[in-house]
N, C-alpha and C positions, 0 to 999 in steps of 0.2 A: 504493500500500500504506500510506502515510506516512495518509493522509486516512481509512482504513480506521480505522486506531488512535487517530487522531484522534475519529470520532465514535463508536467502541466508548468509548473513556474517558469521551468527554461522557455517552454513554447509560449510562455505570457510575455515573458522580457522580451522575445524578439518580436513578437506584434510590437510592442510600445515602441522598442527602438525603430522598426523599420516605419513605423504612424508619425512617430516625432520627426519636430522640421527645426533647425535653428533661423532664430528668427535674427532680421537684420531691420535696423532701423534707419530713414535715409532722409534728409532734408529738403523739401524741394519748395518751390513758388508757389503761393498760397494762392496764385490766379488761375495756377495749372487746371488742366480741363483732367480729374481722376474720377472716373467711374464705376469701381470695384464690385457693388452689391446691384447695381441696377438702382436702386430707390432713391429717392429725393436727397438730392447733397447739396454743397455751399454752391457748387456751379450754375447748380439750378435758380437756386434762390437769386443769386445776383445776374444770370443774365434776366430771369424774368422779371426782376424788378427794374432794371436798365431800360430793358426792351418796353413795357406794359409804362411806364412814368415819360419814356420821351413819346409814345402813340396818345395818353394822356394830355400831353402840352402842347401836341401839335395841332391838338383840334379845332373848329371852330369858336366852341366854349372860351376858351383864353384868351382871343381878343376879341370878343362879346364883351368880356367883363371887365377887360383891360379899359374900351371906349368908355364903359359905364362908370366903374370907382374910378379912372383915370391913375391908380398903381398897381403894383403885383398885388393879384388874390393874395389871401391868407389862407392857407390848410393846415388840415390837423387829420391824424392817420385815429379810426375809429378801431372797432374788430375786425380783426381778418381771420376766420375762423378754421379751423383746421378740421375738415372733412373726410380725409383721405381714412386709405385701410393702415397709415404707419401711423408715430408717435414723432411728429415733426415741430421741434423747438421754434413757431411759427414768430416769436421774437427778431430772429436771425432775421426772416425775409423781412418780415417790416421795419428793423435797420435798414436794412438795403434798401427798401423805397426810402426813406426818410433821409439816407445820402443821395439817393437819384436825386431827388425833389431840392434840395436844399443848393445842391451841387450844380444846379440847371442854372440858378440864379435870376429864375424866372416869377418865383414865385416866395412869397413869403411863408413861414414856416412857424408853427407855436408846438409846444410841448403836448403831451397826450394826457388825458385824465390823471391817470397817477401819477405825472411824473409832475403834473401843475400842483397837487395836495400836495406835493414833497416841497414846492418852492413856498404855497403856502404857505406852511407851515414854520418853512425857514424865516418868511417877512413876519410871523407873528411872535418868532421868536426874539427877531431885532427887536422886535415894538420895546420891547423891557431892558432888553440887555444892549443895542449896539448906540453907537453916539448920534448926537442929532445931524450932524453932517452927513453920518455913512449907512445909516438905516434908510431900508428900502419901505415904500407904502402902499398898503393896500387896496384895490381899486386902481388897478393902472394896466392892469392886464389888454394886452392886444386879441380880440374875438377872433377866433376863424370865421370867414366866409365860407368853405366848402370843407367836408370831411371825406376823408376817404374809406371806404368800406370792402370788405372781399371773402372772399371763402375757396379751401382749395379742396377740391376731391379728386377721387382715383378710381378706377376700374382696373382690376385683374382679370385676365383671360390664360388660363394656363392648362398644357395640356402635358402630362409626363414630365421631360426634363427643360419644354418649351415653355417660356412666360413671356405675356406682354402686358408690362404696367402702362394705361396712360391717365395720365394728369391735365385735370382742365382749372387754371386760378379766374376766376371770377373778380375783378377790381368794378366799384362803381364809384363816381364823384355825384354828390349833390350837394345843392345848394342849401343851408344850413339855414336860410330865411325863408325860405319858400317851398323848402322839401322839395326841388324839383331835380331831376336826373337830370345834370347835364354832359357824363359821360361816362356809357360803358366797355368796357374789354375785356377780354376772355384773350387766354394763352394757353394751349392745347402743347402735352410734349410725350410723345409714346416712344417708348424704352422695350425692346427685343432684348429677353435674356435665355440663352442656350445653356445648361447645365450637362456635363458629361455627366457618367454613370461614376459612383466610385470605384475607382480600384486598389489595390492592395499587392 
């Protein structure tokens, strides 16, 4: 029995060793196009917010409103809601529009809900503590004109070792006085993933 477990452990270790890979860690551009798992990655996130923010600006809506206030709109990024079949940290892409937008220099830009209760908070703390020179005051805030809103979802189609994920982001602009839609766009992106079989 002893000689049993003897060559079961031997026939273990050489599974493990010939399964185990050494692994090597390597540096590279953080703009690189890597595609590893197939699913939603940084590359996605930034060319669709690139792409979806300059089809956004080049609308008619923007000098409609330009004629009318006579400066850049003001916006402000609402929910963009993560619909998909993954667990997508949807923060990432809405940075990424939020430097689209800013970066365009086309438009004017305010803080999002929480991040405005965190400056709150900060001007109510000067009210007591900072000097009357360098304290900031409340009721001075700049309104958005328009917010932006979106949602991403996903379809899989998969058959054996074949999958194909596609992804449709939903962006919409409205006007924040009037509720009125004045622009939407959708970015469709499907992803072919081939899987060999394992082998050993």
């Amino acid at each position: 029995m002893n000689n049993f477990f003897r060559v079961l452990f031997f026939f273990s270790l050489l599974f493990l060793v010939a399964c185990s890979s050494n692994q090597k860690v390597s540096r590279i551009d953080p703009n690189a196009v890597v595609d590893l798992s197939g699913r939603w990655n940084d590359t996605d996130s930034r060319l669709v917010a690139d792409e979806m923010i300059k089809d956004c600006l080049s609308r008619p809506w923007y000098s409609n409103m330009i004629q009318q206030k006579g400066a850049n709109p003001t916006v402000v990024i609402g929910k963009v809601r993560n619909k998909s079949h993954e667990h997508i940290n949807i923060e990432t892409f809405i940075k990424d529009m939020e430097r689209a937008l800013i970066n365009s220099g086309t438009v004017d830009f305010v803080a999002s809900a929480p991040e405005r209760q965190e400056l709150r908070n900060e001007i109510e703390s000067q009210a007591g503590n900072a000097t009357d020179e360098t304290r900031k005051d409340a009721g001075q805030e700049i309104g958005a004109d328009l917010m932006l809103t979106g949602s991403l979802n996903s379809i899989i189609d998969q058959d054996g070792g074949e999958q194909v994920i596609f992804y449709q982001i939903d962006l919409e602009l409205t006007d924040l006085q009037s509720h009125r839609k004045v622009w939407i766009g959708n970015k469709k992106i499907k992803k072919y993933i081939s899987r060999d079989a394992v082998k050993f």
